[in-house]
C-alpha positions in Angstrom: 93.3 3.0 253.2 95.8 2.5 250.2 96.0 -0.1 247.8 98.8 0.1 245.8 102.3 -1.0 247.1 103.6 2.4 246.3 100.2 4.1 248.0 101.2 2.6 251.2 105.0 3.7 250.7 103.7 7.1 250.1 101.5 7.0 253.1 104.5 5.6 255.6 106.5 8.6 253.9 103.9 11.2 254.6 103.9 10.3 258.4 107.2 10.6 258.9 107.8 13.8 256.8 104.6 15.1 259.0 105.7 14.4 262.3 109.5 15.5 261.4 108.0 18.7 260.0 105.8 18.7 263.7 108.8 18.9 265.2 110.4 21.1 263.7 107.5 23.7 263.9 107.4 22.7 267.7 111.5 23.8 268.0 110.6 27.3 266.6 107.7 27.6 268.8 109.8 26.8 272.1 113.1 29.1 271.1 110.8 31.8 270.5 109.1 31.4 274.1 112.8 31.0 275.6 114.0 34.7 273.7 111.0 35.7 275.2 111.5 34.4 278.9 115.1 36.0 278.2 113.7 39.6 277.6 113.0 39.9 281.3 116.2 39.4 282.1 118.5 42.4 282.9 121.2 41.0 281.0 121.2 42.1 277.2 124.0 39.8 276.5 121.8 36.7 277.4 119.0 38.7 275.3 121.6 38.6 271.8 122.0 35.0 272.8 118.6 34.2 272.6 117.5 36.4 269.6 120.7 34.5 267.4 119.4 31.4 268.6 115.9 32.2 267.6 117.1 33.5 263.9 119.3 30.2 263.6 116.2 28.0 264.4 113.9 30.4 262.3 116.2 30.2 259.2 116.5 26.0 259.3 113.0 25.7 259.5 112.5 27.7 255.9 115.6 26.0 254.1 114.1 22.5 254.5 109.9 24.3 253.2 108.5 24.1 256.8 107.7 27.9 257.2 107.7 30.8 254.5 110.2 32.9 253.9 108.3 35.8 254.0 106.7 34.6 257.5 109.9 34.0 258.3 111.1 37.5 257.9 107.9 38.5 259.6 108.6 36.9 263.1 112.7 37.9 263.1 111.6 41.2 262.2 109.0 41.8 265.0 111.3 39.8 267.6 113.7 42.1 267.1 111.8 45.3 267.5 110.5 43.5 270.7 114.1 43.0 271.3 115.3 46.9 271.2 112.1 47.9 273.0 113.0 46.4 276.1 116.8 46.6 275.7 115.9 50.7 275.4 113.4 50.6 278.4 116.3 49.0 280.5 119.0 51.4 279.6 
């Protein structure tokens, strides 16, 4: 346990940084299972929908240091191939 006045401020701080962050992380993990849910559908405006939703949530998440850019990039990019894949099976 801390000692220091400032050590416990810092520990407060880290809790709440940790469960916002959580959060966060938890956000991204449930759009992305929605856009998926939404591929089934037959309706590729409800798929756009979802896949702007999931880059939106995606983006936020890197601006405030929760996920890297790069594995940012990653997940839009494979989403999105996932994305035309079905949208060309359905046409």
């Amino acid at each position: 346990m801390p000692q220091r006045k400032t050590a416990k401020k810092d520990l407060r701080q880290n809790k709440k940084r940790h469960k916002r962050n959580l959060e966060i992380k938890q956000n991204v993990k449930d759009t992305i299972k929605r856009f998926k849910k939404s591929l089934i559908s037959k309706d590729n405006e409800t798929k756009e929908k979802a896949l702007i939703e999931v880059y939106k949530v995606v983006d936020k998440a890197v601006s405030k240091n929760i996920l890297h850019k790069n594995k940012a990039s990653r997940k839009k990019s494979r989403l999105t191939k996932l994305s035309k894949k079905t949208t060309s099976k359905s046409s």
